[in-house]
GUBAFI-625771 format. One record per residue (C-alpha): x, y, z; chain; residue in three letters. Coordinates in nm, 2 decimals. Each point is the difference from the previous one (the first is absolute). Layout:
BEGIN
u X&v Y&w Z&chain A&resn ALA
...
! end
This chain:
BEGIN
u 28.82&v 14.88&w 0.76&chain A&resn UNK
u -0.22&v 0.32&w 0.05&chain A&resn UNK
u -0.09&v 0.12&w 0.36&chain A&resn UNK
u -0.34&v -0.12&w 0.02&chain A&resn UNK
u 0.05&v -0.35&w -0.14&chain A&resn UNK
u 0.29&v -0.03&w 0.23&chain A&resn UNK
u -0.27&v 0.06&w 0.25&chain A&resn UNK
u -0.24&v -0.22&w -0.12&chain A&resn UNK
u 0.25&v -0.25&w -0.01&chain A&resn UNK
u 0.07&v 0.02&w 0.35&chain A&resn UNK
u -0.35&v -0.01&w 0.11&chain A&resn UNK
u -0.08&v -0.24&w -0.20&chain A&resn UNK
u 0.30&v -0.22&w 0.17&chain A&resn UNK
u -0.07&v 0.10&w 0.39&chain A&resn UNK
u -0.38&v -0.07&w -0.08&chain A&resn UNK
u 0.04&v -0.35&w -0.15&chain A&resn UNK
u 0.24&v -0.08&w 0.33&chain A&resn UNK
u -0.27&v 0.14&w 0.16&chain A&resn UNK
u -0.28&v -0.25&w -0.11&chain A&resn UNK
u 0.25&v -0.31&w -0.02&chain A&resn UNK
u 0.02&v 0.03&w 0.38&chain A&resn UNK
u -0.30&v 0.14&w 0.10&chain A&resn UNK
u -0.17&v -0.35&w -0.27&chain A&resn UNK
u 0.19&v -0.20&w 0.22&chain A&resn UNK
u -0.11&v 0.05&w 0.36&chain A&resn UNK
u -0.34&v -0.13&w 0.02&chain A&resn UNK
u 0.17&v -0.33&w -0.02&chain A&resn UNK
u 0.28&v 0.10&w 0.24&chain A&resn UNK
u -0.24&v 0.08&w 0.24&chain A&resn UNK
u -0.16&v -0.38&w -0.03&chain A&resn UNK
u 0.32&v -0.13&w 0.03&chain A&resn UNK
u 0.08&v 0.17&w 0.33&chain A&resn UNK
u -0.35&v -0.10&w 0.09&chain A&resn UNK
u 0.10&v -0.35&w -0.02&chain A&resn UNK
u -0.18&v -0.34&w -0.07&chain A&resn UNK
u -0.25&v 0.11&w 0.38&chain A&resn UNK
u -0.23&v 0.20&w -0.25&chain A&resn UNK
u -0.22&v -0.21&w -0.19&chain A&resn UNK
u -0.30&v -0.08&w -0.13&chain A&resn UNK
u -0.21&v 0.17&w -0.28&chain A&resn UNK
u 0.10&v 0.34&w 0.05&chain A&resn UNK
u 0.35&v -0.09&w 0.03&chain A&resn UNK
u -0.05&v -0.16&w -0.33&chain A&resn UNK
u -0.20&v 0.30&w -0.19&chain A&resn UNK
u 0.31&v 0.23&w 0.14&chain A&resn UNK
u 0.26&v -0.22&w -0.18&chain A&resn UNK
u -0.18&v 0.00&w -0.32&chain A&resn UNK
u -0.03&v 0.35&w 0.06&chain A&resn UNK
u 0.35&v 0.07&w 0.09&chain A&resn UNK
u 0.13&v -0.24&w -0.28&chain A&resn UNK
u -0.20&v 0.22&w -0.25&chain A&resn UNK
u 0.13&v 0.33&w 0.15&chain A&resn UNK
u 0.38&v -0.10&w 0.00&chain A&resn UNK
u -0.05&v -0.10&w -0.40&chain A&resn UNK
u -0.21&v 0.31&w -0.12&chain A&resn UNK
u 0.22&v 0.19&w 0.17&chain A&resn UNK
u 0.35&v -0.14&w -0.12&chain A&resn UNK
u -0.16&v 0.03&w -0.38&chain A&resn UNK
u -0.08&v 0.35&w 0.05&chain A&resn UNK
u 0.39&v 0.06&w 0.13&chain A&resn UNK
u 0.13&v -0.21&w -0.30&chain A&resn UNK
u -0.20&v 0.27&w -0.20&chain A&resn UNK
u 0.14&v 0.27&w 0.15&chain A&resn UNK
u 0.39&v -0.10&w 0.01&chain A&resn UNK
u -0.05&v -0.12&w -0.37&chain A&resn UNK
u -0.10&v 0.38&w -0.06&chain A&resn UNK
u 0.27&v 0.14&w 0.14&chain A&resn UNK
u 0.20&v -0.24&w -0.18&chain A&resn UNK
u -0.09&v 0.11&w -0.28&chain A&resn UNK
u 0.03&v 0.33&w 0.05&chain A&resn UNK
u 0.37&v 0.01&w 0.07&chain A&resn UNK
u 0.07&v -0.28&w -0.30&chain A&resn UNK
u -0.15&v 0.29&w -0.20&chain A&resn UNK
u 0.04&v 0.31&w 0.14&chain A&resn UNK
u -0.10&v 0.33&w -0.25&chain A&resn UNK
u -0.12&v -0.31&w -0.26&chain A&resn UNK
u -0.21&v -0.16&w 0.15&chain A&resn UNK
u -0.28&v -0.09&w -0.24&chain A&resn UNK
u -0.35&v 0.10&w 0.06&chain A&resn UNK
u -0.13&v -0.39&w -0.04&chain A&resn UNK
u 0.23&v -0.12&w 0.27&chain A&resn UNK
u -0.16&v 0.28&w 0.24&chain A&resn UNK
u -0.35&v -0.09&w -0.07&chain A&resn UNK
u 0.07&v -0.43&w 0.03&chain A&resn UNK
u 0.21&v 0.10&w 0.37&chain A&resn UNK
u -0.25&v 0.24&w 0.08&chain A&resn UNK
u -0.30&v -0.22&w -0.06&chain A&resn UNK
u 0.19&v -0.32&w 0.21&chain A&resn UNK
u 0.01&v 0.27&w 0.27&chain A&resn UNK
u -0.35&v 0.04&w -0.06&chain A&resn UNK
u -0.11&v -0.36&w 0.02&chain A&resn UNK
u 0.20&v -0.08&w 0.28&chain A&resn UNK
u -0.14&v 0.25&w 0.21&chain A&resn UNK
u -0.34&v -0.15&w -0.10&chain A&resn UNK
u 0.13&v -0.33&w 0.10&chain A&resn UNK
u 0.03&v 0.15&w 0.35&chain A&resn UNK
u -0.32&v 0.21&w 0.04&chain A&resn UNK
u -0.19&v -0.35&w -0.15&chain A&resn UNK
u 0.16&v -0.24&w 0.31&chain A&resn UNK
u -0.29&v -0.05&w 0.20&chain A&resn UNK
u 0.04&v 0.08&w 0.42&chain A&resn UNK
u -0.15&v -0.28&w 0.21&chain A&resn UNK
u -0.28&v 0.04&w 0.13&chain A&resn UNK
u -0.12&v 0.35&w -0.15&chain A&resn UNK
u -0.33&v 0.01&w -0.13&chain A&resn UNK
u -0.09&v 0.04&w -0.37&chain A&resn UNK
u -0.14&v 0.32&w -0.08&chain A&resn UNK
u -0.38&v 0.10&w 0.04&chain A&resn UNK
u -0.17&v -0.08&w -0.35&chain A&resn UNK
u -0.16&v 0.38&w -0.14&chain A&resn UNK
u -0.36&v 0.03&w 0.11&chain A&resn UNK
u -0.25&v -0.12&w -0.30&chain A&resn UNK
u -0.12&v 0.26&w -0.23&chain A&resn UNK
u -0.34&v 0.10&w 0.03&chain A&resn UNK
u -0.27&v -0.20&w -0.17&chain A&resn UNK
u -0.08&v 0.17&w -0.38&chain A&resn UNK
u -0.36&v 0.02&w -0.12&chain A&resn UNK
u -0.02&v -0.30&w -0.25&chain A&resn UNK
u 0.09&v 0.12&w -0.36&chain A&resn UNK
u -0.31&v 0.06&w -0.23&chain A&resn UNK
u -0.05&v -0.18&w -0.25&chain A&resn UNK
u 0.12&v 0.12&w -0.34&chain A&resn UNK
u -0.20&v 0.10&w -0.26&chain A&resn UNK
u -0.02&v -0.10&w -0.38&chain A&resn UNK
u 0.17&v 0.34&w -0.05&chain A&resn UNK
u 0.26&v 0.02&w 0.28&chain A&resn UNK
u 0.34&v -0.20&w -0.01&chain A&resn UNK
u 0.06&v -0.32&w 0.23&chain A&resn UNK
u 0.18&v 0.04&w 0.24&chain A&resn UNK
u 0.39&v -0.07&w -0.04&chain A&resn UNK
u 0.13&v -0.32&w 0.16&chain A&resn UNK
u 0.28&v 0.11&w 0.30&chain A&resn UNK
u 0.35&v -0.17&w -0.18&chain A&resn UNK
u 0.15&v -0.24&w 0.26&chain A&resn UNK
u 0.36&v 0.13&w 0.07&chain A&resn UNK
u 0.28&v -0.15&w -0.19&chain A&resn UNK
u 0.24&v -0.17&w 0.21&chain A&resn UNK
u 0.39&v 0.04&w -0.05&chain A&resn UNK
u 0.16&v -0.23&w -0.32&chain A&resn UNK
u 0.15&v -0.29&w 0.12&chain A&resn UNK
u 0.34&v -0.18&w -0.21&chain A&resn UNK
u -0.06&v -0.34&w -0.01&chain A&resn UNK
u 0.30&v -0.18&w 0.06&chain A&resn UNK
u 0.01&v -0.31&w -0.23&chain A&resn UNK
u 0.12&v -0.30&w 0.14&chain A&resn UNK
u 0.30&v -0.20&w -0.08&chain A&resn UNK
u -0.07&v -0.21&w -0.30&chain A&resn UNK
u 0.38&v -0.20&w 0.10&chain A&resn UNK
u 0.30&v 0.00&w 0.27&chain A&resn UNK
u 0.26&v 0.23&w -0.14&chain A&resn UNK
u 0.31&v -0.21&w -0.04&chain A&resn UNK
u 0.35&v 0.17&w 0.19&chain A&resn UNK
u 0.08&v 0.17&w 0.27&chain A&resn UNK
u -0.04&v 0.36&w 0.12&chain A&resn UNK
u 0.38&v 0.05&w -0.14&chain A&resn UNK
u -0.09&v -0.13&w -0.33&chain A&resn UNK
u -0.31&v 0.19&w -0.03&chain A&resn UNK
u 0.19&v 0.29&w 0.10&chain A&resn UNK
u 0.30&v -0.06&w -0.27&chain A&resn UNK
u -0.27&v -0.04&w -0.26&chain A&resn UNK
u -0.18&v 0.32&w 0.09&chain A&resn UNK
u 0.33&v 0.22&w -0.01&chain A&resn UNK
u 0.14&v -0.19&w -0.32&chain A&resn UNK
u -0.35&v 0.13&w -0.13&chain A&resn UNK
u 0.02&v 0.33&w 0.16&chain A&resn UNK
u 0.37&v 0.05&w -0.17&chain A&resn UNK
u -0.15&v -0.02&w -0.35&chain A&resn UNK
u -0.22&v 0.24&w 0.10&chain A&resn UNK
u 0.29&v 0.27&w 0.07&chain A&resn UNK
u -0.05&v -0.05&w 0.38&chain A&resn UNK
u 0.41&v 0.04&w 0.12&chain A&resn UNK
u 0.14&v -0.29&w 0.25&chain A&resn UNK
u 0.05&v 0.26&w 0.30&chain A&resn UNK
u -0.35&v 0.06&w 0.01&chain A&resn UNK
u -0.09&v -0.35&w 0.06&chain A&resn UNK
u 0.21&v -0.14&w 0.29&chain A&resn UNK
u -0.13&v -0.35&w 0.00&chain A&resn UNK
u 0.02&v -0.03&w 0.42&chain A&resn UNK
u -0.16&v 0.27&w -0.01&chain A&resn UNK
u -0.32&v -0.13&w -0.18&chain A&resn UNK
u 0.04&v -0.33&w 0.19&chain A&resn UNK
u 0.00&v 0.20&w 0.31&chain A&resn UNK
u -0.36&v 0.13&w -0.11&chain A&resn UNK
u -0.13&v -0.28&w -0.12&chain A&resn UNK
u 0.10&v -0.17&w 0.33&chain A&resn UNK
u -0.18&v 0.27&w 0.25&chain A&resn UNK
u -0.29&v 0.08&w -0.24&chain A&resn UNK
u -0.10&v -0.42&w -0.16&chain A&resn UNK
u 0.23&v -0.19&w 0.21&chain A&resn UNK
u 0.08&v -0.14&w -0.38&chain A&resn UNK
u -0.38&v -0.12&w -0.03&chain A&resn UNK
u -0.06&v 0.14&w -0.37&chain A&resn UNK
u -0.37&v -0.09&w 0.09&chain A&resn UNK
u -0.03&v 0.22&w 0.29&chain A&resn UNK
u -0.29&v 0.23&w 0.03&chain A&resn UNK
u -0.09&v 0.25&w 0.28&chain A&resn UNK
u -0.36&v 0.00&w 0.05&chain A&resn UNK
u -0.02&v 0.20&w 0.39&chain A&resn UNK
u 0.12&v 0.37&w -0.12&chain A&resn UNK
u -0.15&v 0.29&w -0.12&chain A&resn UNK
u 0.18&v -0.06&w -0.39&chain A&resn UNK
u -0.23&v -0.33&w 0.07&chain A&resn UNK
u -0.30&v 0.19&w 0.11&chain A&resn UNK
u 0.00&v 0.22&w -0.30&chain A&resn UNK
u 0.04&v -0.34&w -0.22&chain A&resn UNK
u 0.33&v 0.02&w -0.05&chain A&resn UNK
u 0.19&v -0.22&w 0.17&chain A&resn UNK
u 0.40&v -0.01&w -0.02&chain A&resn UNK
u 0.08&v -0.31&w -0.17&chain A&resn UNK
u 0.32&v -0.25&w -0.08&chain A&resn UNK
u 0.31&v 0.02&w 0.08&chain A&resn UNK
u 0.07&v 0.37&w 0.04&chain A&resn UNK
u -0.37&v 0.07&w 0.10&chain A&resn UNK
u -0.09&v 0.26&w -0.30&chain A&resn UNK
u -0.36&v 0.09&w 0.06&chain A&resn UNK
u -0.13&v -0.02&w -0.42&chain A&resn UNK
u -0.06&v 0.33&w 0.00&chain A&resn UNK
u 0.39&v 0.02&w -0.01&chain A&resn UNK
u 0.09&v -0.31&w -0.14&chain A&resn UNK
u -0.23&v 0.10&w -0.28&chain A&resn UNK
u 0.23&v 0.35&w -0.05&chain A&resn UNK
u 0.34&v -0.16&w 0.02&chain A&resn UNK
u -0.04&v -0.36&w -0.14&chain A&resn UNK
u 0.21&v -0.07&w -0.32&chain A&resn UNK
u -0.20&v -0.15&w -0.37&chain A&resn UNK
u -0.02&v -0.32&w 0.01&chain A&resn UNK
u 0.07&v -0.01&w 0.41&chain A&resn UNK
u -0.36&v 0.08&w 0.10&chain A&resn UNK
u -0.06&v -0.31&w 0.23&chain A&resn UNK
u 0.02&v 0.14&w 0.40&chain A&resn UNK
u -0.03&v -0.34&w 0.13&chain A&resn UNK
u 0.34&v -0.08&w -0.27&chain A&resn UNK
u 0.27&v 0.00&w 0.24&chain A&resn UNK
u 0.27&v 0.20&w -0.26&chain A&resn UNK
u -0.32&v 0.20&w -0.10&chain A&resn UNK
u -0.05&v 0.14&w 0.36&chain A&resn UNK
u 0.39&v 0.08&w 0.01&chain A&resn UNK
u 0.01&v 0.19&w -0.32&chain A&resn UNK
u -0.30&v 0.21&w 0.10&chain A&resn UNK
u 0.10&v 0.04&w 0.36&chain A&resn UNK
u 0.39&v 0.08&w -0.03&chain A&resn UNK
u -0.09&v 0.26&w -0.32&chain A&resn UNK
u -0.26&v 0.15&w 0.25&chain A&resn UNK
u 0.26&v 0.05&w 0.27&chain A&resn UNK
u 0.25&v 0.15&w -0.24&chain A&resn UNK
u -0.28&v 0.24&w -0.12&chain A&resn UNK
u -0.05&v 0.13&w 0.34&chain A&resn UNK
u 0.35&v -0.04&w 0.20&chain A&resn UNK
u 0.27&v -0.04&w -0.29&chain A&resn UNK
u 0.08&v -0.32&w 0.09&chain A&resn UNK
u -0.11&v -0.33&w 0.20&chain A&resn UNK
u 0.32&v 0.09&w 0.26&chain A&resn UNK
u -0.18&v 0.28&w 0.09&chain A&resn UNK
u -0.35&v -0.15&w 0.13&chain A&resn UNK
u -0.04&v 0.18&w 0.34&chain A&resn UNK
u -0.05&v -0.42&w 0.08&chain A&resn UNK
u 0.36&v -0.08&w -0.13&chain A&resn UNK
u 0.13&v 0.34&w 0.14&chain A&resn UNK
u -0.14&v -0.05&w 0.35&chain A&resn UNK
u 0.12&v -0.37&w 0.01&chain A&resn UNK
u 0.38&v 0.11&w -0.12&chain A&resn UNK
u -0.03&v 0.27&w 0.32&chain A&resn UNK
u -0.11&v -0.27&w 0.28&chain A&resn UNK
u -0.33&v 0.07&w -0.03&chain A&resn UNK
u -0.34&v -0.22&w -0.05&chain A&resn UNK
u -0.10&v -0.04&w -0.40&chain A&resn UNK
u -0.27&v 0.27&w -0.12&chain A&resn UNK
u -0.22&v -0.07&w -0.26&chain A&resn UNK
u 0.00&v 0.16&w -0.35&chain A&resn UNK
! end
């Protein structure tokens, strides 16, 4: 591992402790406060706090998964993993600056442009005027609904998904089958029909979806022929566990799986 990204890594490390702690003490300071405060503002400050603690975790989770992968691929580590751990950094630090603080005021509104001398009207030999093109808003996936139940269990879905996976030159090691229940368990809870509609892959219209929560996007990139259903419980698995594998060489080396094996809370892939 070169100097600098030795560096970086270490940073990245004491900065992510750094936020998990400093996330958490709004809410340690309203539990030392006890249940004397109350009332509305006691109420606004725990939504508040609540909000802070969980913006602020994400953006650690971000910033430990970088480093993760940075020493999993020290002098290889590919230029796509940089820019997805970079950009998680990114939005997690957005999550923070977005928490609103009790209380504060929303920001003045600009003044009003000045008035404009009404237009004149056009003549048979000038154009009309060009109608101003509403701004486009951001694609949204739709995510189709469940026509049926999938029959089985997580562990069969699984099995069928790496028996798939197999034929498809995938090698055994890379698919530890705890290991993808482990995921499944932190990121679904084993809901194949789970959909997260409060983060910012949801406020771009692209929520993470299924049992390993691939936002389309991804799922769209990694999916199998024939396997293209997200809400498909063995579908999800295929596209999710080949996705990991792209990006960490394995599903044993999920900074979630990783951190769990050390002691240490689950983080999100």
């Amino acid at each position: 591992m070169s100097g600098v990204l030795e560096s970086a890594v270490r940073r990245w490390t004491e900065a992510a402790a750094l936020l998990a702690r400093v996330g958490r003490g709004p809410a340690a300071g309203q539990a030392w406060l006890g249940p004397a405060w109350s009332g509305s503002a006691a109420r606004a400050y725990e939504e508040w706090a609540g909000a802070l603690g969980q913006a602020s975790e994400r953006a650690a989770r971000a910033l430990r998964a970088a480093a993760d992968s940075a020493r999993v691929f020290a002098g290889t580590w590919p230029e796509r993993c940089l820019e997805a751990d970079l950009d998680a950094v990114r939005a997690g630090t957005r999550a923070i600056a977005d928490v609103p603080v009790p209380g504060e005021r929303p920001a003045r509104p600009p003044p009003p442009e000045p008035a404009r001398p009404p237009a004149r009207a056009p003549s048979s030999r000038s154009k009309p005027p060009r109608r101003k093109e509403r701004p486009r808003e951001p694609r949204r996936h739709a995510v189709p609904a469940p026509t049926h139940a999938p029959a089985g269990s997580v562990r069969d879905w699984i099995e069928r998904a790496t028996a798939i996976l197999r034929e498809h030159g995938y090698r055994p090691e890379q698919m530890d089958p705890d290991a993808i229940a482990t995921i499944i368990k932190h990121e679904s809870s084993g809901n194949p029909a789970a959909v997260n509609n409060w983060d910012s892959n949801a406020a771009k219209g692209i929520p993470s979806t299924g049992l390993m929560q691939t936002i389309p996007p991804t799922f769209e990139r990694w999916h199998l022929p024939g396997h293209d259903q997200i809400l498909d419980p063995v579908d999800n698995i295929i596209a999710g566990v080949r996705y990991a594998i792209a990006r960490y060489g394995s599903v044993s080396r999920v900074p979630g799986v990783v951190s769990l094996a050390a002691g240490e809370g689950y983080r999100g892939y």
